[in-house]
C-alpha positions in Angstrom: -6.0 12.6 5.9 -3.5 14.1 3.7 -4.7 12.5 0.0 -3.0 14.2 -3.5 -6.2 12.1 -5.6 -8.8 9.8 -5.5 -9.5 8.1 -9.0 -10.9 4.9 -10.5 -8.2 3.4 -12.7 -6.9 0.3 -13.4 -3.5 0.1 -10.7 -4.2 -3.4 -10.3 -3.1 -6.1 -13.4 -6.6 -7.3 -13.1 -9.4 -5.5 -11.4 -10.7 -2.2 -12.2 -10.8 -0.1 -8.7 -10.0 3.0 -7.2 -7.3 4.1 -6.4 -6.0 6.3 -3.5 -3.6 8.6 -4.1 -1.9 9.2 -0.1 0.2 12.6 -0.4 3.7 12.9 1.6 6.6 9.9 1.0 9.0 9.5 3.7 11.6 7.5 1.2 14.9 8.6 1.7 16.5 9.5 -1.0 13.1 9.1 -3.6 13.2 7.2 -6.1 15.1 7.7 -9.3 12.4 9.1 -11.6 9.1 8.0 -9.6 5.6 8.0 -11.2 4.4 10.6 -8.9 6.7 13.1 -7.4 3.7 15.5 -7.1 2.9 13.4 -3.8 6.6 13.3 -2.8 5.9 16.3 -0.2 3.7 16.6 2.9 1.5 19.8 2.5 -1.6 21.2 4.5 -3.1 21.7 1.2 -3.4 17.9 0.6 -5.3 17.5 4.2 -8.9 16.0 3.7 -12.0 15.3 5.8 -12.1 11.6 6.4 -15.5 11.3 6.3 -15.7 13.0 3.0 -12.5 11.3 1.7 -14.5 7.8 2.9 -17.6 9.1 1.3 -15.8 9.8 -2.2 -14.3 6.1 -2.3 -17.8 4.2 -1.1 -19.6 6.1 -3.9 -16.9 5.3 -6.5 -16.5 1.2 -5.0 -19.7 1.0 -5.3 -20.7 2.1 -8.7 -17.6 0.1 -10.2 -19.6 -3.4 -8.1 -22.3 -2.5 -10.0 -20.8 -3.5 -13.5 -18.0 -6.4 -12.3 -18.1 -8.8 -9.4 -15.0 -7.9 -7.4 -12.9 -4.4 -7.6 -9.8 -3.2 -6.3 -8.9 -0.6 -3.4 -5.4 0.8 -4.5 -3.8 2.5 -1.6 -0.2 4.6 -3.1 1.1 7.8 -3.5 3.3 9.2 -1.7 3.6 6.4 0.8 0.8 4.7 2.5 3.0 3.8 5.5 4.6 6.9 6.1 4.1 7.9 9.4 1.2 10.4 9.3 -0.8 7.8 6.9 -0.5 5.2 8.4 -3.5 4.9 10.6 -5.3 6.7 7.1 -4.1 3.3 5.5 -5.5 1.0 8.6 -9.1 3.0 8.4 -9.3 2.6 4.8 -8.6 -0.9 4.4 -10.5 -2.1 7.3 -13.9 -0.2 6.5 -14.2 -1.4 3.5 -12.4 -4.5 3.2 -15.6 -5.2 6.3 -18.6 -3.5 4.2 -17.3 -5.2 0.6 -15.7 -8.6 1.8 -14.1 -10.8 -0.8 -15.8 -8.7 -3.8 -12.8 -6.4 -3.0 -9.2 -7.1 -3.2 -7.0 -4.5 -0.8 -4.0 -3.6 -2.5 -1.2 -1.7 -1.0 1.9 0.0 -2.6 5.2 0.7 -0.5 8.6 1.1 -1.0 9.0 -0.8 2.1 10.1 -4.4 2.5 8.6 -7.3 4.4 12.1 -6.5 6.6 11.2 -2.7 6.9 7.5 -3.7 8.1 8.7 -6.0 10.6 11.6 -3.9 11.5 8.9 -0.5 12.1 6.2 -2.6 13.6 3.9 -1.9 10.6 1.7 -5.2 10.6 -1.2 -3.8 12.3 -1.7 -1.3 9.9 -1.5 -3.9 6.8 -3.8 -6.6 8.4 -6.5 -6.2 6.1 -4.6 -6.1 2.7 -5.3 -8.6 0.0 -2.0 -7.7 -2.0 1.2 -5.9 -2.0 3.9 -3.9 -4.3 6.7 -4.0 -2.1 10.2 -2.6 -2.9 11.4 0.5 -4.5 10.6 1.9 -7.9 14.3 1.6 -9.7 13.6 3.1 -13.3 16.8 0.7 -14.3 15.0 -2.2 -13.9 11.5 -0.3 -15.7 9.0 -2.5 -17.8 6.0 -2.3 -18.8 3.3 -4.6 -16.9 2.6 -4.5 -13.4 4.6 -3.9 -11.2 6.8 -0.8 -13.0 9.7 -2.2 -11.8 11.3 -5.8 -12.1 12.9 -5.8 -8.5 9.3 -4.7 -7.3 7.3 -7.5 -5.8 3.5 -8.4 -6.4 2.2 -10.5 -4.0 -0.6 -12.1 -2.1 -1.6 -12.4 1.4 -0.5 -15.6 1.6 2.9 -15.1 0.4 3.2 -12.0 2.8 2.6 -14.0 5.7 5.2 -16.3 4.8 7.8 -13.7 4.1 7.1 -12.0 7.6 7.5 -15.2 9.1 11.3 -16.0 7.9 11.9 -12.8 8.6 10.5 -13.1 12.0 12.6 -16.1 12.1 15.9 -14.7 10.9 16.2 -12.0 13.4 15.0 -14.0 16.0 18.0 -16.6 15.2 19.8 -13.8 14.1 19.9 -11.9 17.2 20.5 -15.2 19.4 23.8 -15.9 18.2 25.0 -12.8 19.9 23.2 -13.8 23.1 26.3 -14.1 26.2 26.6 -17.3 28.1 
């Protein structure tokens, strides 16, 4: 697992959590003034042991659910669905999204789009997040709240599954007007 940081914060506009810190972003170009270019580049020096990096989070859930009744699991960096952390975001999200159920809220930041996902066959490695940032960090459109950036978007499951439906929908019509008779 290549990880820059693991670190309880408050990266959700509600719930304390943890927050994972994935190193290596495959954006192209990076964004204009990103909050963390220290995770911007894929380096042996960032790998971690899974087991210890899934012992460090389990410990650090837990004592948070000790003092409020649901917590957040942040995954960021870097990029969480960059190639080579994307089945690091899958195993993350599905341990403990199974051990701590709906007293933890999976959240997951990308520069991705719900188009991108769809386009890269990326669902199965979101399936078990609660919410999403989705879009680019554009330091033009900065402000302070959650998320950074106003063209960012913040939202639920529910809302995600909608949004990868018309898209699913739009290139399936799409791609049918160009079908020969």
């Amino acid at each position: 697992m290549y990880i820059n940081r693991i670190g309880t914060l408050r990266d959700h506009p509600d719930l304390y959590g943890v927050s994972v810190y994935f190193q290596g972003c495959d954006a192209m170009p990076k964004c204009h003034m990103c909050h963390n270019p220290e995770t911007w580049h894929l380096s042996e020096r960032f790998k971690r042991d899974p087991e210890d990096v899934v012992k460090t989070i389990d410990e650090k859930l837990s004592d948070l659910l000790r003092y409020f009744p649901k917590v957040a699991l942040v995954l960021l960096g870097g990029e969480p669905l960059a190639p080579y952390n994307r089945e690091d975001t899958l195993l993350l999200s599905k341990t403990f999204k199974e051990k701590f159920k709906d007293r933890l809220v999976v959240v997951l930041f990308t520069w991705r789009l719900p188009k991108d996902i769809v386009r890269e066959n990326l669902l199965e490695y979101v399936q078990y997040v609660d919410e999403f940032v989705m879009g680019r960090y554009l330091h033009t459109y900065r402000r302070e709240g959650f998320p950074a950036s106003r063209n960012q978007l913040h939202v639920n499951r529910e809302t995600f599954e909608k949004m990868i439906r018309a898209v699913k929908r739009r290139e399936h019509h799409g791609s049918s007007l160009f079908v020969r008779k």
